[in-house]
N, C-alpha and C positions, 0 to 999 in steps of 0.2 A: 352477387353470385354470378361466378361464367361457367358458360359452360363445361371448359376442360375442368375446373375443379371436381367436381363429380366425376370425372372419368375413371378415374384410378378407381374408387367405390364401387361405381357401375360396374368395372370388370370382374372386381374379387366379388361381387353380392352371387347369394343364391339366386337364382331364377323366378322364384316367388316375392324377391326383392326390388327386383330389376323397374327402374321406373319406364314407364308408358310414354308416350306422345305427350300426354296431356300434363305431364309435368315440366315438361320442357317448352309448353306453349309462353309459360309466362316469364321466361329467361330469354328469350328472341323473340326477335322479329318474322324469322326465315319462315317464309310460306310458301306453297304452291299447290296450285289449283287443281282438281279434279282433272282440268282437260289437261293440264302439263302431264300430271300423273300418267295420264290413260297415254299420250305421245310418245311419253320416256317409254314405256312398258313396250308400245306398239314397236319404238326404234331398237329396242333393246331385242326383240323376236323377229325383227326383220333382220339384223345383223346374224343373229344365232341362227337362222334356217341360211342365210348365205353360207356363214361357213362351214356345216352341217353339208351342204349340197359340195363345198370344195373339199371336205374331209373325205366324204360318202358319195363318189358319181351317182352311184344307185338310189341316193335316197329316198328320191320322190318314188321311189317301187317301192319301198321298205313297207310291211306291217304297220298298222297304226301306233300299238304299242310299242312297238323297235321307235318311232320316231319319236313319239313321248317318252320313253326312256333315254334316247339321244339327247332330249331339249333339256331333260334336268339334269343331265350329267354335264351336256357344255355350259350351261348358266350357272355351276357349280364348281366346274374347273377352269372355265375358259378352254377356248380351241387349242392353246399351248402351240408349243414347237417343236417341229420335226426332228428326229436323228440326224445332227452334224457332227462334222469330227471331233471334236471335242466336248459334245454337249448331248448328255441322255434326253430324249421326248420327254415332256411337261404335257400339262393340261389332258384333255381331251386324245390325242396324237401319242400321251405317253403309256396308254392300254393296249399294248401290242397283241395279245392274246385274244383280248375283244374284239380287236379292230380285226385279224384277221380272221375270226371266227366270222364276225360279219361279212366280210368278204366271200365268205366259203358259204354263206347265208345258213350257218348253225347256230342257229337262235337260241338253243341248250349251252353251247360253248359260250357263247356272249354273255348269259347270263351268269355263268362261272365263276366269267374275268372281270367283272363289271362296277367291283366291290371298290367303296372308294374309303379310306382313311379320314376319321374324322367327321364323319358323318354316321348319324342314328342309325342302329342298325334295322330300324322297322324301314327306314327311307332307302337305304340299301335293300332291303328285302322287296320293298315297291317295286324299286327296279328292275330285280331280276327278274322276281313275278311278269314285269310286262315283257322281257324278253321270250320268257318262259313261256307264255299263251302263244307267240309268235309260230310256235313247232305247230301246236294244233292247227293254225290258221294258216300256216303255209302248208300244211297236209291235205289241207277242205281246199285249198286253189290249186293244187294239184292232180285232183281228182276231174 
């Protein structure tokens, strides 16, 4: 048994079907370590706050929730690419409405546009929620 054979199955099963880790231990070899694990993750969230900081000059100001709503949306879309002449914004860079809500720091507006295709609507609703708190919490720093 290899592994692509299953693949095709994997995709069409229900969810309650879906094998585990632990089924696949005994068809490979491929392993890695708790510390790779924890390095991959750490490189993967030092990348996402670099671009995050080049997407968002302001970021490191941002509400806490605005930035944890940033971090799962770019580890979900990627940072994408910008409007060129021929090519509409992807990723991250292609929520114009959010991005510039953010800009204008309308944390009600951001969580509007924030909605992404393809993903749960409760994980969507997370998100906006955390934009959402961001109005009251910029209201209390205000003051």
């Amino acid at each position: 048994m290899t592994l692509s054979s299953g693949s095709a199955a994997q995709k069409s099963a229900a969810l309650k079907q879906k094998f585990g880790a632990k089924h696949y231990e005994k068809v490979t070899d491929l392993r890695i370590t708790e510390a790779t694990a924890s390095q991959m993750r750490d490189d993967h969230l030092k990348t996402d706050y670099s671009l995050l900081q080049a997407i968002y000059p302001k970021f490191d100001t941002f509400p806490d929730a605005a930035k944890l709503a940033l971090f799962d949306m770019i580890y979900n879309l990627g940072p994408g690419q910008g409007k060129t002449r021929h090519h509409r914004a992807s990723g991250l860079r292609a929520y114009v409405g959010m991005n510039a809500a953010i800009a204008r720091g309308d944390w009600a507006a951001a969580a509007q546009h924030c909605h992404r295709h393809g993903i749960p609507d409760a994980r969507n609703s997370q998100t906006a929620a955390l934009f959402k708190s961001c109005v009251a919490a910029s209201a209390r720093s205000a003051r």
